[in-house]
C-alpha angles and dihedrals in degrees: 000000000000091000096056104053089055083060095059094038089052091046097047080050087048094049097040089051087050092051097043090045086051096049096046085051086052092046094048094045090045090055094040083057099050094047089045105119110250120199113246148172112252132176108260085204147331120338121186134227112268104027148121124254120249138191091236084051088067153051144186108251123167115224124171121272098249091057093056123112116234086229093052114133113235088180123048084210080068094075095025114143092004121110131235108257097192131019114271111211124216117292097014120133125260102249122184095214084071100064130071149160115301101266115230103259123112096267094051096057091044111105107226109252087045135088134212117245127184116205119199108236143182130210085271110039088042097057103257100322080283111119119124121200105268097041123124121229135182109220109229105204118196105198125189125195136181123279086000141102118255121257138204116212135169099233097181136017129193106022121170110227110225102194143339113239104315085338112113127176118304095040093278112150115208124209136200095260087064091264132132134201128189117243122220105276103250097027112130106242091237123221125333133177102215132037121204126216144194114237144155113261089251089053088053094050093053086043079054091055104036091052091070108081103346147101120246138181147192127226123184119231119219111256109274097018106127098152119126113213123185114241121175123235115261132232130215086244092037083063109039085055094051089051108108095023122114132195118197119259143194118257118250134175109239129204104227116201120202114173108315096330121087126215131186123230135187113208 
């Protein structure tokens, strides 16, 4: 009997040893792998709030499991397109709660490389008083010099209109105190006495220019029409000359708009 009971007593030993042995294995191999260094994406400095992630904003830097972030980005595709919310400071994990959609304000539409450049209009340079953000418009430039003739130019073509007045995309209205309310979809923008564009810097600089002592006019490109065509600048005689010829053209149905009622009209 006595032996016996030895025999449980030293297997019980023997089973409790292996169990312990086997939970302190777990537990080393749980902590080797939590201290073992992981490849991630870090700032490699300063990003501000409300920008687009770069390749030259990041680096690879390998931290140990147990120090990564469960919204850490282990792919840069995963924020692409997507703007910072908040800064992000040297060193600091990419995290992807920290991204989001481009708001609607005028700096969240804007494409990086362009500016925004507002342009001061009338009912009639500024189409009608009937952009809407999102149209595309050419920029006609009559430009006068001394001792010479005038001439008419397009300066620009395809230009993306930003906003109407305080009107961005999306029908948000933005108002001098930094708010901004949404406007009824459908709704015309009403009048407006300034258009902004987006432009190259180069582009700014010549509207700068051409602002100073010339004439210049909006027209309004069809949805969808991005070609650039070359069109040579025109003369006053150039144009008196050209007054009372006609050219054949093909016949298109045109949409006619008088006041707030549209017509259609062959020609």
């Amino acid at each position: 009997m006595k032996n016996r009971n030895s025999l449980i007593a030293l297997a019980v030993g023997i089973l409790s040893g292996g169990l312990a042995f086997y939970l302190l294995y777990q537990k080393a191999a749980e902590m080797e792998r939590r201290t073992t260094p992981v490849p991630v994406w870090v700032a490699s400095r300063y990003i501000p709030a409300r920008s687009f992630l770069k390749p030259d904003m990041v680096e690879k830097k390998s931290i140990p499991e147990a120090f990564i972030s469960p919204s850490a980005i282990h792919d840069l595709k995963d924020v692409e397109g997507l703007m910072t919310l908040v800064p992000i400071s040297a060193g600091e994990q990419i995290l992807s709660n920290k991204f989001g959609q481009t708001d609607e304000s005028l700096a969240g539409v804007l494409i990086p490389g362009l500016r925004a450049y507002t342009l001061g209009v009338n009912e009639t340079t500024g189409v009608g008083h009937l952009l809407r953000p999102g149209d595309h418009v050419d920029l006609l430039a009559k430009i006068g010099a001394r001792d010479k003739q005038q001439i008419t130019a397009i300066a620009f073509q395809n230009l993306q209109v930003l906003a109407v007045g305080q009107m961005t995309s999306g029908g948000k209205n933005h108002g001098k105190d930094g708010s901004s309310t949404l406007t009824d979809e459908g709704e015309g923008s009403g009048t407006y006495s300034h258009v902004t564009l987006a432009v190259t810097p180069n582009q700014a600089e010549t509207l700068m220019f051409l602002e100073g002592s010339n004439a210049l006019r909006l027209i309004l490109r069809a949805p969808g029409d991005e070609e650039v065509v070359s069109v040579p600048q025109q003369t006053e005689s150039q144009v008196l000359s050209e007054i009372g010829h006609f050219s054949k053209s093909v016949s298109k149905r045109l949409e006619v708009i008088r006041g707030s009622q549209n017509s259609g009209e062959g020609r």
